[in-house]
Backbone bond lengths (Angstrom), bond angles and torsions (degrees), N, CA, C in turn:
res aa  C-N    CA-C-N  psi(-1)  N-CA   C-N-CA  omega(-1)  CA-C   N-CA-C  phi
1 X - - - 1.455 - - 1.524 111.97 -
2 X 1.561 123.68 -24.49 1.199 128.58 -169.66 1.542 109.16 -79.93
3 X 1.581 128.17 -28.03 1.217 118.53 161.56 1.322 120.19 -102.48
4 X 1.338 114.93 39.23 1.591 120.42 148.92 1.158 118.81 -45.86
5 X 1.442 129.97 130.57 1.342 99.65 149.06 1.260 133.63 -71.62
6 X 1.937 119.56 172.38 1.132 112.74 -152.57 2.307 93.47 -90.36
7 X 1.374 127.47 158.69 0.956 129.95 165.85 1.676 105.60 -41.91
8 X 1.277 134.83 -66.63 1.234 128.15 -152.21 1.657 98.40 -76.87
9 X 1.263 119.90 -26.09 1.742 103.39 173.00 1.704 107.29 -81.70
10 X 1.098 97.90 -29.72 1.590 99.54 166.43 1.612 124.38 -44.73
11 X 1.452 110.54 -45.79 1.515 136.79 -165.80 1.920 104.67 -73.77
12 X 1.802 104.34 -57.83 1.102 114.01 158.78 1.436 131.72 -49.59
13 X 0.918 108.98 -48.11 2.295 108.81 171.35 1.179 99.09 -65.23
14 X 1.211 133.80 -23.10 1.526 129.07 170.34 1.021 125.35 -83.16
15 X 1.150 118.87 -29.21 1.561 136.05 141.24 1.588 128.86 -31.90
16 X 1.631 97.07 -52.83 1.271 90.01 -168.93 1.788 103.89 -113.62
17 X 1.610 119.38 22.99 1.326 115.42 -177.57 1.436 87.77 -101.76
18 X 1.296 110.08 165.57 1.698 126.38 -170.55 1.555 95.84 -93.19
19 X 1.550 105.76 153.76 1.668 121.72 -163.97 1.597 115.00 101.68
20 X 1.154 125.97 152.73 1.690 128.37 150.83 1.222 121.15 -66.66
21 X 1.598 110.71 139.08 1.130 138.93 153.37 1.080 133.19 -35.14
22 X 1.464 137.42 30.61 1.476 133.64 -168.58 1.542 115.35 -52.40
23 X 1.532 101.35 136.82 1.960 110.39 -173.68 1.231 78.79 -132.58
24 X 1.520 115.90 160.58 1.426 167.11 136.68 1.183 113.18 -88.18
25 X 1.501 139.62 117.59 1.404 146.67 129.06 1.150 118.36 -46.33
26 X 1.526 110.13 129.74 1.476 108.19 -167.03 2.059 80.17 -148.35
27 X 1.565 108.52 136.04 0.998 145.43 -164.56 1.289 96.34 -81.88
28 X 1.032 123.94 -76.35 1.515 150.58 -164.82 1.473 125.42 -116.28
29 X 1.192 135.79 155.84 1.314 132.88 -146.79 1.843 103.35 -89.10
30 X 1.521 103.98 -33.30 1.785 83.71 165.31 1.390 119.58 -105.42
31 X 1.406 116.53 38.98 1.305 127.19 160.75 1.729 106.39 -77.71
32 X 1.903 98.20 -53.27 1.056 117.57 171.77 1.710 137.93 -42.95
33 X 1.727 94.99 -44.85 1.388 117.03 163.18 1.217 117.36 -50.42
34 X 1.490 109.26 -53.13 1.657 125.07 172.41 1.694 119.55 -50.25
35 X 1.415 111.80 -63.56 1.155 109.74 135.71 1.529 136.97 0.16
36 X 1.134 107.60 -91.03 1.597 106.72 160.71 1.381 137.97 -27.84
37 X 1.461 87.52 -67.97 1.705 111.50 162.04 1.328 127.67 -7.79
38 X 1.748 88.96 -65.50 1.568 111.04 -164.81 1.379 94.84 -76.73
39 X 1.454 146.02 -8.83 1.227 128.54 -177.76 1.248 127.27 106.32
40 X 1.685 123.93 3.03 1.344 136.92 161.04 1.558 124.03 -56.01
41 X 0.826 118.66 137.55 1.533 132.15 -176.13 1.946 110.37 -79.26
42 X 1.219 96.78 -17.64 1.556 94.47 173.50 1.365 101.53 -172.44
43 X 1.409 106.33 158.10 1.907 124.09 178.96 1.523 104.42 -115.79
44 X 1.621 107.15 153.97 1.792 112.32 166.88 0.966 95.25 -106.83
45 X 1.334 126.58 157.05 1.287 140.64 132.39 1.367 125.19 -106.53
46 X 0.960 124.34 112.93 1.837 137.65 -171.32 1.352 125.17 -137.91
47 X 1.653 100.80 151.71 1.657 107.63 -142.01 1.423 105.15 -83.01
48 X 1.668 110.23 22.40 1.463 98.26 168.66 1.690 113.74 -135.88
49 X 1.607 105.41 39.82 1.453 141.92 151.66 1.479 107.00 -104.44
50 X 1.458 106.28 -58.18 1.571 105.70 -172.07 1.535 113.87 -52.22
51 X 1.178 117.29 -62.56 1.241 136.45 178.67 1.470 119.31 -49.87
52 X 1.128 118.12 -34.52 1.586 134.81 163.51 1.572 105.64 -57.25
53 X 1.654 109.98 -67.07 1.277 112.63 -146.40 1.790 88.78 -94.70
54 X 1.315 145.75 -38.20 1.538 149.07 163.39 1.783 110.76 -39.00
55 X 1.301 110.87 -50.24 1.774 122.51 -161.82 1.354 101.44 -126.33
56 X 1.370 127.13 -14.26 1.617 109.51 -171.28 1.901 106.00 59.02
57 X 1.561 111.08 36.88 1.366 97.85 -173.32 1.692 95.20 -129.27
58 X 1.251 130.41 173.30 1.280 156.47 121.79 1.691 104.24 18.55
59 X 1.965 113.57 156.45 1.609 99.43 140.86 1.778 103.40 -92.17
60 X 0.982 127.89 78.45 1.235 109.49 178.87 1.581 108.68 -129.13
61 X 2.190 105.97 69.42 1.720 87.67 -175.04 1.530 146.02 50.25
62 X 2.066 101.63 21.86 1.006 107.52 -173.79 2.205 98.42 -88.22
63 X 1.447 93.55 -15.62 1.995 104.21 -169.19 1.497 85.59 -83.78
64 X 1.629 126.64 142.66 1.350 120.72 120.25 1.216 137.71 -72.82
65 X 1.532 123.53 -152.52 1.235 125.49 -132.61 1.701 79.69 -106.04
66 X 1.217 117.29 -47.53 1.717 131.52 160.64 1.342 128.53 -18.47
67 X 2.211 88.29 -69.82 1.454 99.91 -172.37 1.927 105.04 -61.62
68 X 0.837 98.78 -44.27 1.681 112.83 -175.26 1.567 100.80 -54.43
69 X 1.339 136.84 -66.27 1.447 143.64 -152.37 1.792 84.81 -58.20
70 X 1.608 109.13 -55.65 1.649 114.15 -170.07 1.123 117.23 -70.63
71 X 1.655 133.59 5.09 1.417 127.88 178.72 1.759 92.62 -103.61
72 X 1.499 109.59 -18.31 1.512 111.17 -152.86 2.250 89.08 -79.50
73 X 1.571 85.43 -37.81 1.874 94.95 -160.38 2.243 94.77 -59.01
74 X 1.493 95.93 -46.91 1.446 84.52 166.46 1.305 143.33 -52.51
75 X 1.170 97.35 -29.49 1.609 99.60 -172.73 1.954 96.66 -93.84
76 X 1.194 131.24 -9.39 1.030 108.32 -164.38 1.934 85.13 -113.45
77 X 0.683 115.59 -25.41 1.625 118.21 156.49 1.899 116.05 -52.57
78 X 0.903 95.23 -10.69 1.520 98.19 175.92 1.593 125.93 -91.34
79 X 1.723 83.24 -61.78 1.759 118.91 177.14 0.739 125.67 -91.41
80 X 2.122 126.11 145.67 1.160 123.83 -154.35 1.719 91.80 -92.39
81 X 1.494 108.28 -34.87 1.020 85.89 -179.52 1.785 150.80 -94.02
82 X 1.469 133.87 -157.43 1.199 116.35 -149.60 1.991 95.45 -90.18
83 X 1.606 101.55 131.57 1.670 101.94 162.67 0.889 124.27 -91.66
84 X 1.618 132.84 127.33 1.080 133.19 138.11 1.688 140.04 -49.32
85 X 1.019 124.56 132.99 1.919 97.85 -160.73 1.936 79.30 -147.22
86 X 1.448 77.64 144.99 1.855 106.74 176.58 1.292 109.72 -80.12
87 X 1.272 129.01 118.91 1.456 131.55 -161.39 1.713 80.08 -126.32
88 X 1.324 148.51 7.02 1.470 124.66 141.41 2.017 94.20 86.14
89 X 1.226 98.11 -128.89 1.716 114.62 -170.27 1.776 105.78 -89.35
90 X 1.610 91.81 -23.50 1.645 104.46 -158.09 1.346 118.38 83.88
91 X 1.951 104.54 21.15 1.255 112.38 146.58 1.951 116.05 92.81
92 X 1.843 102.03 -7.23 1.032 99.02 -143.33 1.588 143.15 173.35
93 X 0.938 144.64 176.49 1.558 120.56 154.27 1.567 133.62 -61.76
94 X 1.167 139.99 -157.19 1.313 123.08 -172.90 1.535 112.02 -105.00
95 X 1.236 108.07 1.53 1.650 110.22 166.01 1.976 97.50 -97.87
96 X 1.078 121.54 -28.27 1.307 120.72 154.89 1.883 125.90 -50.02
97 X 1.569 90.81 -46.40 1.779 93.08 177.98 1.582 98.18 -71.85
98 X 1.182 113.71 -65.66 1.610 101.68 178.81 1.219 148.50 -29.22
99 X 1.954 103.95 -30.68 1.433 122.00 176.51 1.753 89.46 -77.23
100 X 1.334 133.25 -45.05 1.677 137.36 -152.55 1.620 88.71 -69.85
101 X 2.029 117.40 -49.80 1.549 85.59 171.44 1.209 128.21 -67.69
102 X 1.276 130.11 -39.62 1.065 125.99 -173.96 1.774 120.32 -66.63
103 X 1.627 126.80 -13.05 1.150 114.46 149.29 1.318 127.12 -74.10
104 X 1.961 120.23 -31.16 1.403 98.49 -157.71 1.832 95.96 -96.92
105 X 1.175 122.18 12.63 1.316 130.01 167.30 1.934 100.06 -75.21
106 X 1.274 89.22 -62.64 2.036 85.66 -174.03 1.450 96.77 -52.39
107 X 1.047 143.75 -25.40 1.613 136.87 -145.22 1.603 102.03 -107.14
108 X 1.313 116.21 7.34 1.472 130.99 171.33 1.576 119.15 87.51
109 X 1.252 104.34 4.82 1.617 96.21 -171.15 0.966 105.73 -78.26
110 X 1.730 131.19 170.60 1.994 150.36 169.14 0.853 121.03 -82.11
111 X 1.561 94.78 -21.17 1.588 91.72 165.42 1.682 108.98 158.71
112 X 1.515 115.07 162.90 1.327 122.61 -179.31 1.790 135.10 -113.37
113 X 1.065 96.71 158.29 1.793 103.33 179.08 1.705 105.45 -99.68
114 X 1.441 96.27 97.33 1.386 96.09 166.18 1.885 116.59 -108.00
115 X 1.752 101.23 123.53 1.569 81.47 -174.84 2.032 99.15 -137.16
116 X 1.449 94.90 -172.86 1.528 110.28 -140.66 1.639 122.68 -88.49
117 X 1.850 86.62 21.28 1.594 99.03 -172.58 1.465 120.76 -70.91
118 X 1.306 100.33 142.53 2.234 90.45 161.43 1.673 105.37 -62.28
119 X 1.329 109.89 151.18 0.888 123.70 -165.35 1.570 94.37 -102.83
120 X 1.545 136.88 153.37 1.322 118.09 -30.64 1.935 107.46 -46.48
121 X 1.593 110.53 133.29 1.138 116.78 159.13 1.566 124.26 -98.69
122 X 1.531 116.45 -175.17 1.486 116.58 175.06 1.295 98.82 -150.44
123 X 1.344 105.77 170.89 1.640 147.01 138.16 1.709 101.36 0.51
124 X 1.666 111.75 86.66 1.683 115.94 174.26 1.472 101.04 -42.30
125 X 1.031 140.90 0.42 1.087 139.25 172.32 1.996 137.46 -118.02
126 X 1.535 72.39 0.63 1.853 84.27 162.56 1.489 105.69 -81.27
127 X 1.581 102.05 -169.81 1.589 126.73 165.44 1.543 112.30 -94.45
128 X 0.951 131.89 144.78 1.363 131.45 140.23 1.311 93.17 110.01
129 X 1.455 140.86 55.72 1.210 150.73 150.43 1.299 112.67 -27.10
130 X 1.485 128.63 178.03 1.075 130.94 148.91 1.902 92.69 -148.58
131 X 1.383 120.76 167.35 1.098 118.99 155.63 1.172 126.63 -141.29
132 X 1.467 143.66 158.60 1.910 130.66 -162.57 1.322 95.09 -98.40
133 X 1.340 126.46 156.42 1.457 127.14 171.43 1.505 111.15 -44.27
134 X 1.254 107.43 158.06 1.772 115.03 -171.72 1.617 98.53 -82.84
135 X 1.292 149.38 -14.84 1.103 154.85 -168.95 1.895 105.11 -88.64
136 X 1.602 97.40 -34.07 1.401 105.06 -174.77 1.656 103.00 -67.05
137 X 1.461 93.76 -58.61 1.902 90.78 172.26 1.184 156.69 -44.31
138 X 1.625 84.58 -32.29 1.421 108.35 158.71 1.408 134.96 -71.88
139 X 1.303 115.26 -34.99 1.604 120.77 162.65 1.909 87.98 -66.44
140 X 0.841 119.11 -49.48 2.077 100.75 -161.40 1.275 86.51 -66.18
141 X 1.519 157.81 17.43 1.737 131.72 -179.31 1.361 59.34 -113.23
142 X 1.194 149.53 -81.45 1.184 148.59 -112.43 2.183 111.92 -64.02
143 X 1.847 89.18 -33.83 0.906 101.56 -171.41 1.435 102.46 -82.02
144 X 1.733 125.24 -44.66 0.952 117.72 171.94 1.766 143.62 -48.58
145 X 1.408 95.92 -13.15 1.228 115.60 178.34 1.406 113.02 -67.25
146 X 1.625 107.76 -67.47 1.247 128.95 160.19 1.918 104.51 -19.79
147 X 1.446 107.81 -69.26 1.258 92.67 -155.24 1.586 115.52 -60.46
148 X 1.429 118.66 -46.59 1.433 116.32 -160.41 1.501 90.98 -66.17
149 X 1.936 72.50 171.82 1.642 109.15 -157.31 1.413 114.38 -88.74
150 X 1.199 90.24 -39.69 1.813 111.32 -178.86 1.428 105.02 -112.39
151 X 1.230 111.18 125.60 1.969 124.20 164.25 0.905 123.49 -65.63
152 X 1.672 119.01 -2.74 1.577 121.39 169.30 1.374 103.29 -89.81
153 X 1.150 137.71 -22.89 1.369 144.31 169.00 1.436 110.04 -23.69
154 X 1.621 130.43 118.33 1.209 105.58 -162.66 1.733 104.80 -122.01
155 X 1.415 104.14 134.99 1.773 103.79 -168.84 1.474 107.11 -122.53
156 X 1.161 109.08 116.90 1.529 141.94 -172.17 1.913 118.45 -106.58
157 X 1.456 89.96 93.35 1.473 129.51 -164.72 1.506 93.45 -69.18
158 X 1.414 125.34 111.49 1.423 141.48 158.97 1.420 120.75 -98.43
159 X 1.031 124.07 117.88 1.670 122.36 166.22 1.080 110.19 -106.07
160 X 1.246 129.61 131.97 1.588 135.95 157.79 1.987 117.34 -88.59
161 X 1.130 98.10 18.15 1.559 85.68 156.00 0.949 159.10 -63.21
162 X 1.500 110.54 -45.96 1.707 112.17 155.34 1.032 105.57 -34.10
163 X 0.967 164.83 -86.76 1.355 134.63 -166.79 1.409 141.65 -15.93
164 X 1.779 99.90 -60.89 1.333 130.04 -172.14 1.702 103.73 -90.53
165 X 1.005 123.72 -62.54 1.535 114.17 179.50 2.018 102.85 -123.31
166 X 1.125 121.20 28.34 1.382 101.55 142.97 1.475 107.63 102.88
167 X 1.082 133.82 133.81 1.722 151.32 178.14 2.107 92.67 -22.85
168 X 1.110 112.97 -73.93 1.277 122.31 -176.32 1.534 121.29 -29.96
169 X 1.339 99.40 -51.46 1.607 107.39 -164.73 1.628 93.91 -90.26
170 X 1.509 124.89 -16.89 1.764 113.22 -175.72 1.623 104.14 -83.46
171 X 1.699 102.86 -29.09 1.780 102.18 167.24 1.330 112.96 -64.88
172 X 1.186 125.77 -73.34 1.845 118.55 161.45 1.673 111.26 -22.70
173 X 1.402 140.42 -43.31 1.087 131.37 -176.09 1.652 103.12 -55.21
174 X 1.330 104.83 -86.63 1.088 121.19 -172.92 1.320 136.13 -32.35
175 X 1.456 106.78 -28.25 1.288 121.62 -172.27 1.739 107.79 -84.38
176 X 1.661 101.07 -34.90 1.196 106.30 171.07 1.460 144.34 -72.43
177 X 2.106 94.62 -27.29 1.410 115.85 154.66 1.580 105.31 -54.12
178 X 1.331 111.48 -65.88 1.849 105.78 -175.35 1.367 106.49 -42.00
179 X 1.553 127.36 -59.12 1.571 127.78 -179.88 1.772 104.96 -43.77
180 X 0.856 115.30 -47.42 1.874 112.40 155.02 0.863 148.45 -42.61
181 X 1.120 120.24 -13.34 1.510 136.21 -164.06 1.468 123.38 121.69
182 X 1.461 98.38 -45.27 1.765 90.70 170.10 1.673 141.55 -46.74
183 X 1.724 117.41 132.35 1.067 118.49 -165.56 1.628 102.90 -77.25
184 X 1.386 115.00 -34.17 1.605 116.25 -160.98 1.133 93.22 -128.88
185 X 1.727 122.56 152.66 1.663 143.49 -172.52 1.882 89.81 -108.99
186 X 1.139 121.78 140.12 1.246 113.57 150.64 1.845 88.43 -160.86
187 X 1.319 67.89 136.76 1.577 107.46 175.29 1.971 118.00 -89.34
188 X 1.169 126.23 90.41 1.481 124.39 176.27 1.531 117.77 -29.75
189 X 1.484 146.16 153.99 1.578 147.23 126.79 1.587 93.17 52.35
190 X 1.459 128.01 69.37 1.369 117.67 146.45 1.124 109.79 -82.22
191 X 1.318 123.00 137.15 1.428 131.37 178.42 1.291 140.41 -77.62
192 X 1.854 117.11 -5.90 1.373 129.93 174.72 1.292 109.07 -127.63
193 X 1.268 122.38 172.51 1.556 121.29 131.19 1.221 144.81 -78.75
194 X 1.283 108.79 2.92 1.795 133.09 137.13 1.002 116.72 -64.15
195 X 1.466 130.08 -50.38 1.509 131.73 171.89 1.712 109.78 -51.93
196 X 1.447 118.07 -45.67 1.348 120.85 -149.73 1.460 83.73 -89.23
197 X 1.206 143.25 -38.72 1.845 169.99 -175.30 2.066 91.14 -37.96
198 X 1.345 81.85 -53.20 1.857 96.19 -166.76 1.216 125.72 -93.88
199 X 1.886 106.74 -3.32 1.239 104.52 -173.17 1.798 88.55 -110.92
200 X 1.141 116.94 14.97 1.616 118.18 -177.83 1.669 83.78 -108.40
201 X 1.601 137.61 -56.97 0.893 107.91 -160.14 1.974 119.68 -86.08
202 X 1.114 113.07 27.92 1.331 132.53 -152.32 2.060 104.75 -130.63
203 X 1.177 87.48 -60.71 1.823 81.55 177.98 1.351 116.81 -78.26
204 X 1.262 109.13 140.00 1.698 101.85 -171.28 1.188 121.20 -96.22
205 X 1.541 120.56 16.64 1.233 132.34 162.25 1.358 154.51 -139.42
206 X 1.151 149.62 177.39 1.295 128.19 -165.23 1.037 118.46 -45.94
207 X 2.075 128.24 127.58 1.492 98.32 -158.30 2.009 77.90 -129.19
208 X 1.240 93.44 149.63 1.478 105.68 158.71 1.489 127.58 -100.19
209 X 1.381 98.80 153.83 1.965 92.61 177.59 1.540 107.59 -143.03
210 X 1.191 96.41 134.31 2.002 105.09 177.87 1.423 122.39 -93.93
211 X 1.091 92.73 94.04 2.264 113.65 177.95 1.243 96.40 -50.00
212 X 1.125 144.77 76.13 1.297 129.38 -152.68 2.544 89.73 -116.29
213 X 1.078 93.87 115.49 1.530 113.84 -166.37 2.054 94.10 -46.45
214 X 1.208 113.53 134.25 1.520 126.59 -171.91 1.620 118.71 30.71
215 X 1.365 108.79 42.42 1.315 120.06 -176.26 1.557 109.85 -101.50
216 X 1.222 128.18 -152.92 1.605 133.50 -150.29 1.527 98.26 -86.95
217 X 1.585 118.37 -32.82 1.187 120.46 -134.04 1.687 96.47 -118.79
218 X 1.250 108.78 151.25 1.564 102.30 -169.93 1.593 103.03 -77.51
219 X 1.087 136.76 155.85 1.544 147.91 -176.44 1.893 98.09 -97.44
220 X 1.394 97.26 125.90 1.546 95.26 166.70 1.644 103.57 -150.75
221 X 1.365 139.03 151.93 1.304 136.40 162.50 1.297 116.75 -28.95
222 X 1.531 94.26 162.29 1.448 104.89 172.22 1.339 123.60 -75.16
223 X 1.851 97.83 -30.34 1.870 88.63 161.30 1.108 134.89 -79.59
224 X 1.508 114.87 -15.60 1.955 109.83 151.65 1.330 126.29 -74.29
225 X 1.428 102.63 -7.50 1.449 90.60 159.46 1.120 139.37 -113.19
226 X 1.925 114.70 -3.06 1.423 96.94 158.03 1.585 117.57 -86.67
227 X 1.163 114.43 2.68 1.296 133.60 178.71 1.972 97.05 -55.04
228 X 1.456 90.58 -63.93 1.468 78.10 -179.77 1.705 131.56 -91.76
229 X 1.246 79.68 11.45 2.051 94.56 157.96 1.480 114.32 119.29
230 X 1.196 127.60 -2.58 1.510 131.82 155.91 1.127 110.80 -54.44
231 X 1.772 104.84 134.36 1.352 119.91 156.79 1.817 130.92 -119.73
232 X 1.187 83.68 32.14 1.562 99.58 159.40 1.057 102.82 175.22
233 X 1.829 94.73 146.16 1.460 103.84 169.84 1.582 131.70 -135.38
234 X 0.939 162.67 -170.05 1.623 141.26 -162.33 1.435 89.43 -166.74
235 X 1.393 106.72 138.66 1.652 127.08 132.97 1.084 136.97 -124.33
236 X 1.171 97.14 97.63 1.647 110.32 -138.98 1.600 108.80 -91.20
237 X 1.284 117.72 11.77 1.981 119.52 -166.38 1.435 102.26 -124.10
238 X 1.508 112.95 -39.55 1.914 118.76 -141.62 1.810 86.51 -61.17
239 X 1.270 143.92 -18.81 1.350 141.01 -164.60 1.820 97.66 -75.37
240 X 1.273 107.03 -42.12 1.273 134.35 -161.25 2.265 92.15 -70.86
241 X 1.350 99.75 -60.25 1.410 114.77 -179.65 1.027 105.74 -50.45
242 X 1.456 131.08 -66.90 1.274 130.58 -142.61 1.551 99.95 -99.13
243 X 1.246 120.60 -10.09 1.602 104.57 179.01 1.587 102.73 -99.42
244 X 1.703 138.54 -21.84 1.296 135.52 133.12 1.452 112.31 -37.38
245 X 1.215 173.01 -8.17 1.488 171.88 -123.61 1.526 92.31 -159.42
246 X 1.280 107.24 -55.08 1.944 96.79 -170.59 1.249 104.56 -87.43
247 X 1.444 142.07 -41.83 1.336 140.85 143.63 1.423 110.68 7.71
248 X 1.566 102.14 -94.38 1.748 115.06 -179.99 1.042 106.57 -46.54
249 X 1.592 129.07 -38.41 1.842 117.82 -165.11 1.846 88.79 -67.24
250 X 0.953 120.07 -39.70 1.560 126.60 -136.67 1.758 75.46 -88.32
251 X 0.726 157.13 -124.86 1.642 149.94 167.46 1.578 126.21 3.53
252 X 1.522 105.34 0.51 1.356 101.67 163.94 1.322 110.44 -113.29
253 X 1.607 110.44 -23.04 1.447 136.36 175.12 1.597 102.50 -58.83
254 X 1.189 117.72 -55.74 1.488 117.35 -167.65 1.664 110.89 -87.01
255 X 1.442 118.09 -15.77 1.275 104.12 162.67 1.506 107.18 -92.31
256 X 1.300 142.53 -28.46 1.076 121.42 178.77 1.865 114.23 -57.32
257 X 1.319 102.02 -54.75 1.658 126.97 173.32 1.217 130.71 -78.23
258 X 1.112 118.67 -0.36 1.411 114.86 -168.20 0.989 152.10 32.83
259 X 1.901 106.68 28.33 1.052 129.28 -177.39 1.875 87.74 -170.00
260 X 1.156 101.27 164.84 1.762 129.41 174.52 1.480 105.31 -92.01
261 X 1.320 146.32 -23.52 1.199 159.43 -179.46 1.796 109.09 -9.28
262 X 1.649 100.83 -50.34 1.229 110.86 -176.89 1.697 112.02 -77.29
263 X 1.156 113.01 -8.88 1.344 117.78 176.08 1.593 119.68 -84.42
264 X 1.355 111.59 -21.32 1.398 138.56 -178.00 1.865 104.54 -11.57
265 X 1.363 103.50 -73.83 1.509 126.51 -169.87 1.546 102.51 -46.60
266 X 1.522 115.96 -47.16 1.310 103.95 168.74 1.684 139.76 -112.24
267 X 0.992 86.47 56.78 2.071 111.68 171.69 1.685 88.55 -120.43
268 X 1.337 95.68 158.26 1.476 120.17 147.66 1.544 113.08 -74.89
269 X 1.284 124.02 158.16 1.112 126.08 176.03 1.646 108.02 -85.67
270 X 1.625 101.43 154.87 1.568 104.03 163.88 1.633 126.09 -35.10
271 X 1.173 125.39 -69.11 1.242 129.60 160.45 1.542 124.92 -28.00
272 X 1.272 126.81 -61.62 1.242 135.47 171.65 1.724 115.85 -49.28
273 X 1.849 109.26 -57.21 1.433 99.51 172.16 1.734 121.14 -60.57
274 X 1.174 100.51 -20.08 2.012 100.12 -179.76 1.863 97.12 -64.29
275 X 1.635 122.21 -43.47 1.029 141.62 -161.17 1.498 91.20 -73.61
276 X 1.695 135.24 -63.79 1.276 127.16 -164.17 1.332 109.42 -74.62
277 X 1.382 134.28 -3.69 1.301 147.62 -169.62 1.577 118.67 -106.83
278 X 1.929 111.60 -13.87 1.396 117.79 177.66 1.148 115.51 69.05
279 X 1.400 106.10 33.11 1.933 104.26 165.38 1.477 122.26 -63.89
280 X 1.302 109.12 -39.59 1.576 115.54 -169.51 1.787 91.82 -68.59
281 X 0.987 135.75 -34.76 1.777 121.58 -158.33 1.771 87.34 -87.37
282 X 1.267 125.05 -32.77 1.238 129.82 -175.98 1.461 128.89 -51.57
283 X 1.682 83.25 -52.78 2.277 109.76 164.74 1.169 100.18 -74.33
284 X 1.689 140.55 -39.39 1.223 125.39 -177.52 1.615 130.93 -84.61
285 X 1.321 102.77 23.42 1.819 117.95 166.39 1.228 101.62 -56.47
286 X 1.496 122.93 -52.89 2.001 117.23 -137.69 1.146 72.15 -69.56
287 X 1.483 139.62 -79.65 1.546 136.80 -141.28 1.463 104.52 -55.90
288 X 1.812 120.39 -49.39 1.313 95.41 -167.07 1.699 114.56 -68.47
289 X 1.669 122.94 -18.19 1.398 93.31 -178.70 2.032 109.16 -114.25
290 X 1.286 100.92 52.26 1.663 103.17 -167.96 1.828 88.55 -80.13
């Protein structure tokens, strides 16, 4: 484990090797595991998995700055590979953003999403946005920079403007967060592939985009989208979707039936979860250190 590499040099070679960044949102920590599994180079964790699967609530500022840092230290305590984790507003003022880097850095993550909402914020994909002046954000990248420990630490600049004042002014955001310190531009809920078309040929830097499942923004592959100049991309809910969908079947299944039986085909088997969970290396400690 000691010559692992570390997540944030991990995050960086990925950074700087050619192709997109594909992420998975993962709710929960053996979503995350799963994740891995399949062969992804990195996991999200975001506060509208956490908050779902932690409280059964809303994204609506029901997680703090805490609950979030401690769902983030689990999951990256697990996995080899690099987390991404939703750091929200950064909780705050700019001695507030500073404390948010300096927890979700100790807590192992590669890095964070800090973006430009009034606080209480929501769901880039609700109504009724608000956003802080673009000058305000810029002192918090500025500050955030300052704080972390490590320069591989990677901070991924979100604006939610399009919404609020329009395609124009969220490209001016972003570009100016990056002129701040920020490593990555991402732009919230563009609504076309003209929109997303112009905000690739317009920001001058690594920009991310959130596939986010029946949301604002049209859904297209990862090869149309690094095609048109993204270097990362997230789907950051479908973990959230699809394990609500089998949930209810699986609880309507067993009260109708009184048993799950009919669900069979889609579980893993007993055997397999002991296997995706690392039981056998777990039972095989006593022998390896007798």
């Amino acid at each position: 484990m000691s010559d692992r590499q570390s997540p944030t040099s991990q995050i960086r070679e990925l950074m700087e090797k050619p192709g997109i960044i594909r992420t998975l949102g993962a709710h929960d920590v053996l979503t995350a595991v799963m994740v891995e599994q399949c062969g992804f180079d990195s996991v999200f964790i975001g506060g509208f998995g956490t908050s779902a699967s932690l409280y059964g609530l809303p994204d609506l500022n029901f997680l703090g700055m805490t609950e979030m840092v401690d769902a983030t230290r689990r999951m990256t305590h697990r996995v080899s590979i690099p987390v991404i984790a939703d750091a929200d507003t950064g909780h705050g003022d700019l001695h507030n953003v500073m404390r948010c880097v300096t927890e979700f850095e100790g807590a192992g993550a590669a890095g964070i999403i800090l973006e430009d909402q009034v606080f209480p914020k929501r769901c880039g994909h609700f109504g009724g946005k608000e956003v802080i002046p673009a000058d305000q954000m810029v002192s918090k990248f500025k500050a955030a920079v300052d704080a972390r420990n490590n320069s591989d630490f990677l901070f991924i600049a979100r604006t939610d403007a399009r919404e609020t004042d329009g395609l124009d002014e969220a490209i001016d955001r972003v570009n100016r967060y990056c002129d701040a310190g920020a490593d990555v531009a991402f732009i919230e809920a563009p609504l076309s592939v003209s929109e997303l078309e112009e905000i690739c040929k317009r920001v001058e830097y690594p920009k991310f985009v959130n596939m986010l499942a029946f949301g604002k923004t049209p859904i297209l592959s990862d090869a149309e989208l690094e095609e048109m100049g993204f270097k990362m991309m997230v789907a950051p809910i479908d973990s959230v979707l699809l394990t609500a969908k089998i949930m209810r079947e699986m609880a309507e299944s067993f009260k109708r039936d009184g048993h799950t039986r009919a669900l069979a085909d889609k579980m893993v088997g007993f055997d397999e979860i002991k296997e995706i969970l690392g039981l056998a290396d777990y039972l095989s400690l006593h022998d390896h250190y007798k």
